[in-house]
C-alpha positions as CSV (number, residue, x, y, z in Angstrom):
1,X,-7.2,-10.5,-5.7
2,X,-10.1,-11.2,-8.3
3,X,-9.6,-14.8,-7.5
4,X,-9.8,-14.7,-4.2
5,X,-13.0,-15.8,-3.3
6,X,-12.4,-18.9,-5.3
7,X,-8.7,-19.9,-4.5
8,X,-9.0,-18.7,-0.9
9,X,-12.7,-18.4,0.3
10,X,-11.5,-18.7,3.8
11,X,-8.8,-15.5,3.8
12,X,-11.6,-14.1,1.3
13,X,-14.0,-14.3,4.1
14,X,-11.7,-12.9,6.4
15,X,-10.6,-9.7,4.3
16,X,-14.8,-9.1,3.8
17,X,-15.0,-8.9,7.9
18,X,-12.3,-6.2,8.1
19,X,-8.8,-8.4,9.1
20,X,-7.0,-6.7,7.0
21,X,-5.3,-4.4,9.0
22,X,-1.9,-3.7,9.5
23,X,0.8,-3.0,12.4
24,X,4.0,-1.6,11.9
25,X,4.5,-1.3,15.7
26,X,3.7,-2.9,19.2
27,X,0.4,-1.7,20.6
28,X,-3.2,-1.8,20.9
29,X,-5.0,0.6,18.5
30,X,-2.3,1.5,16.0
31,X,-3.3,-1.3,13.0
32,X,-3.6,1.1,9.7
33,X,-5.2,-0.2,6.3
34,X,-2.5,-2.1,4.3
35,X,-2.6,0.9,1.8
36,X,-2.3,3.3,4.5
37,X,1.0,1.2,5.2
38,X,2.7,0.7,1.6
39,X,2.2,4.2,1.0
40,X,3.9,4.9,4.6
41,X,6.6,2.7,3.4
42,X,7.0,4.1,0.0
43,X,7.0,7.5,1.5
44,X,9.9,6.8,4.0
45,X,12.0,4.6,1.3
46,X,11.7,7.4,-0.8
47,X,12.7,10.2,1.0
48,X,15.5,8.2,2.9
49,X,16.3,5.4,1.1
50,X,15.5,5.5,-2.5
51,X,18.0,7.3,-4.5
52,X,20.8,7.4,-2.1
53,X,24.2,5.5,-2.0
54,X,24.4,2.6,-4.4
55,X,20.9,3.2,-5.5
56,X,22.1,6.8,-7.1
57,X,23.7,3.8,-9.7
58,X,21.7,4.0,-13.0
59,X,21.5,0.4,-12.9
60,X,19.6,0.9,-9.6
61,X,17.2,3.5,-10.7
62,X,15.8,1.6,-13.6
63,X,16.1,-2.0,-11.3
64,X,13.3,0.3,-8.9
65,X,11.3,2.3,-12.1
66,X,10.6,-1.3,-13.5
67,X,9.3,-2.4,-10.2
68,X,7.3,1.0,-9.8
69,X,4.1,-0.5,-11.7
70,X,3.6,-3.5,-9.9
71,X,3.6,-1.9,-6.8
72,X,1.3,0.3,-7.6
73,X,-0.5,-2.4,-9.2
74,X,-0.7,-3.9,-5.5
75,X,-1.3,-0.7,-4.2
76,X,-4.8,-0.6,-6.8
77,X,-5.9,-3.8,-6.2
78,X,-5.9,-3.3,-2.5
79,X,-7.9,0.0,-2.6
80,X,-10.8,-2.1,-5.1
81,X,-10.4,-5.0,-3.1
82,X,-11.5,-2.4,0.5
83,X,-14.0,-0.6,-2.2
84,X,-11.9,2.2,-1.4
85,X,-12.8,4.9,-4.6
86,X,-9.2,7.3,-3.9
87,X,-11.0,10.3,-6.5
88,X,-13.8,10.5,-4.1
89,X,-11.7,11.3,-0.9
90,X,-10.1,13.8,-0.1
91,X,-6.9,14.0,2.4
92,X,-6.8,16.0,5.4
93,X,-4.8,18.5,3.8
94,X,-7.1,19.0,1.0
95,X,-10.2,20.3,3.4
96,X,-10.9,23.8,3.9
97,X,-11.0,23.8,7.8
């Protein structure tokens, strides 16, 4: 994502003017940040995908633990990329009201 700007001024230009939403569904006013949308997606695999069925195989577990950091690698570089500073936000669920 550093490189961006160089390899890819154009779609560099375009992420800087906010096209970098995404939809998961049909519809008008529904697009979500793409981190907003992995961490949707991680959420969901996890609680009803991730360790059941063939995946509860310990050749499975340790396939999706070494894949675990470049995710969140992506994950990282998306957030800097949107400027996005996670330690000074706090979710919904952390305010007092």
């Amino acid at each position: 994502m550093r490189s961006l700007p160089t390899l890819a001024p154009n779609i560099h230009r375009e992420f800087k003017d906010g096209k970098f939403t995404v939809r998961q569904t049909e519809g008008r006013f529904n697009g979500v940040w793409t981190d907003m949308a992995l961490e949707k997606t991680y959420n969901r695999d996890a609680k009803t995908k991730l360790f059941t069925g063939i995946s509860q195989q310990p050749a499975s577990m340790e396939k999706y633990l070494r894949a675990l950091p470049v995710l969140t690698a992506v994950s990282e570089q998306t957030k800097a990329m949107a400027h996005l500073d996670m330690d000074d936000t706090k979710h919904h669920e952390d305010s007092n009201s």
